[in-house]
Phi, psi and omega in degrees: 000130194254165175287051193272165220331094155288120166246152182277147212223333176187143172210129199201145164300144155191166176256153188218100199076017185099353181225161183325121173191183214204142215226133152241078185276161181192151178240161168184233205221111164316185164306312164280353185102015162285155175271132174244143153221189221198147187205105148282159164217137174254091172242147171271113168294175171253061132193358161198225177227180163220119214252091152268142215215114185232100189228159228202143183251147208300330199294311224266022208275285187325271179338327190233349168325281182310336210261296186320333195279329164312293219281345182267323166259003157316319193283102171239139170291143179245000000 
């Protein structure tokens, strides 16, 4: 789905599972010109990354926040 002006709203270091990452948030517009918001996260592995990507049309952001955030610690490498 694509994304369009996108501005970034916070972008900050954190640990995410005991390990090193880093948080993006940012809002911008579907394809019709509804308001989107957008949430990445990067955590590092000792030998690569691992990329998760969460987007939301905004009224519904409060609601599914947590629930990506679940599913982002939820997530183990094997």
């Amino acid at each position: 789905m694509p994304v369009r002006d996108l501005n970034v709203t916070l972008a900050e270091d954190q640990r995410i599972g005991g390990r090193p990452g880093f948080e993006i948030r940012a809002r911008g517009k579907d394809g019709r010109g509804g308001p989107l918001s957008v949430v990445q996260w990067v955590r590092f592995t000792g030998n690569g990354f691992l990329r998760f990507v969460g987007v939301s049309r905004t009224d519904q952001w409060d609601s599914v926040f947590n629930r990506f955030r679940t599913v982002r610690d939820a997530t183990e490498l094997r």
